[in-house]
C-alpha positions as CSV (number, residue, x, y, z in Angstrom):
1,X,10.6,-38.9,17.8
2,X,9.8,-39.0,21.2
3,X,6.0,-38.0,21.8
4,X,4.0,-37.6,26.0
5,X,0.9,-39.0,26.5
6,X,-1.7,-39.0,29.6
7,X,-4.5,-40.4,30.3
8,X,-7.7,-38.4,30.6
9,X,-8.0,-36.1,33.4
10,X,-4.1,-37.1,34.7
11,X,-0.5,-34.7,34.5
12,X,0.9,-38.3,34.7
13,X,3.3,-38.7,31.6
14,X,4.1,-41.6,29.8
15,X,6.8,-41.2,26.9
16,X,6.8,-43.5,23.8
17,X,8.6,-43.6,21.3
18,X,6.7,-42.2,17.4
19,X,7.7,-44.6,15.0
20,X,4.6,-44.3,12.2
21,X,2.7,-40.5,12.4
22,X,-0.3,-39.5,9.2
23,X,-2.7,-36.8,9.2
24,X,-5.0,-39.3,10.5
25,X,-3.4,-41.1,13.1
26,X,0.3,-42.4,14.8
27,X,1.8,-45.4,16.0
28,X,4.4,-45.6,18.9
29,X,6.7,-48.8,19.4
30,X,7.4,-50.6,22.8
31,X,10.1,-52.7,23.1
32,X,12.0,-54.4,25.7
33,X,10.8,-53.9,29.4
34,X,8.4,-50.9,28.4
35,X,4.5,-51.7,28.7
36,X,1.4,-49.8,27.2
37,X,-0.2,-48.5,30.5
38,X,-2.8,-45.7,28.9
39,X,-6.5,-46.4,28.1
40,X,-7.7,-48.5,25.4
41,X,-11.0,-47.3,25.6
42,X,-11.0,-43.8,26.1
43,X,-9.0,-40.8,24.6
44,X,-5.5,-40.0,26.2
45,X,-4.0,-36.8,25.3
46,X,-0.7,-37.0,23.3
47,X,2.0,-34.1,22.9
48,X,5.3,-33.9,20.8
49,X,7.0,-31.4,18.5
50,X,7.5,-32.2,14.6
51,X,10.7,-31.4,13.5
52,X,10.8,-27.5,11.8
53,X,7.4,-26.8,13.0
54,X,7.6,-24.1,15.2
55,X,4.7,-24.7,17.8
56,X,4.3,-28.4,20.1
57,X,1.4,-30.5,18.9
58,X,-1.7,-31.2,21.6
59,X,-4.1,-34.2,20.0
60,X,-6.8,-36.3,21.6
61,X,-5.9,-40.0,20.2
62,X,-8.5,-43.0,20.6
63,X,-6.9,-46.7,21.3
64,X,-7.3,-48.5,17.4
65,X,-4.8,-51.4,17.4
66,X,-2.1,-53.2,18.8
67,X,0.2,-55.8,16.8
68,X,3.4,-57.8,17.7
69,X,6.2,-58.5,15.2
70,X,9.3,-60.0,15.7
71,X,9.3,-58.9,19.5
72,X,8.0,-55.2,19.5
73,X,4.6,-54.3,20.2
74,X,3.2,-51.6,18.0
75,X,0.1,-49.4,19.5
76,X,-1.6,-47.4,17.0
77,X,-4.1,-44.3,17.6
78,X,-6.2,-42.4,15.4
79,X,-6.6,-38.5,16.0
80,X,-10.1,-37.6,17.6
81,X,-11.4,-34.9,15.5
82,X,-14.1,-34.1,17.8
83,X,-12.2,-33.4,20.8
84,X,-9.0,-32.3,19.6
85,X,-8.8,-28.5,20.3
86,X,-8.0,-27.0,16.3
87,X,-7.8,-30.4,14.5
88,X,-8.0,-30.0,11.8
89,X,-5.0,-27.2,11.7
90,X,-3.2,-29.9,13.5
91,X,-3.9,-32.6,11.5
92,X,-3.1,-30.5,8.3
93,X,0.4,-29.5,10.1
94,X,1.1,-33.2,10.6
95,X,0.2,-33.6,6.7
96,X,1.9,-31.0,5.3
97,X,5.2,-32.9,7.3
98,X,4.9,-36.0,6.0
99,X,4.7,-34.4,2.3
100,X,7.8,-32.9,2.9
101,X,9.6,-35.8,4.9
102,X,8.5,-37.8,1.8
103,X,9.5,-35.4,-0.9
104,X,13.3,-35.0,1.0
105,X,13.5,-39.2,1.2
106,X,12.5,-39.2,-2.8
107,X,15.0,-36.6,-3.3
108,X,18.0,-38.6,-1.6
C-alpha cells in the first residue's frame, strides 16, 4: 500500500511504499534510487487508505528506526498518540485490519 507523508508544517508530499502497518506503528520500504528525505526527529504527518475502510487515515508518526537488509532500507514509525487527532479510533481501525487480514491469510 502506497501511504503520503509530510513533514511538519509542509503540503510537500513524499509517497512510500507500507510494507509493515500495527495498531502501534508502520514501516515503509525504500528501495532502489528512492531516499528517506522526512524528519527523524520530529513528527511528519502520514496519510493512506486501508483497504475496506471506508474513510483515509491522518496519523502523526515519530522517526523510531531504520535497518538495511539485503539492499532495502526499511524506516519504521510509531503512531504519536498525543498529537494524532482521534488516535485511538485510528489506531483501533488499523487493529481491527490487521485481525482480519490475519484471520483471511489463516483461512487460505
Amino acid at each position: 500500500m502506497r501511504a503520503s507523508f509530510y513533514d511538519r508544517g509542509s503540503d510537500a508530499r513524499v509517497r512510500y511504499t507500507v510494507n509493515d502497518i500495527s495498531s502501534s506503528g508502520l514501516a515503509i520500504r525504500l528501495s532502489g534510487q528512492q531516499e528517506y528525505t522526512l524528519s527523524e526527529t520530529e513528527c511528519v504527518r502520514v496519510t493512506f487508505e486501508l483497504p475496506g475502510v471506508l474513510e483515509p487515515l491522518d496519523l502523526q508518526v515519530q522517526f523510531v528506526h531504520r535497518s538495511f537488509v539485503q539492499g532495502v532500507e526499511r524506516v519504521g514509525f510509531v503512531i504519536d498518540m498525543r498529537t494524532t487527532p482521534i488516535a485511538e479510533v485510528q489506531s483501533e481501525t488499523i487493529l481491527r485490519y490487521v485481525m482480519e487480514r490475519q484471520s483471511q491469510l489463516l483461512r487460505g
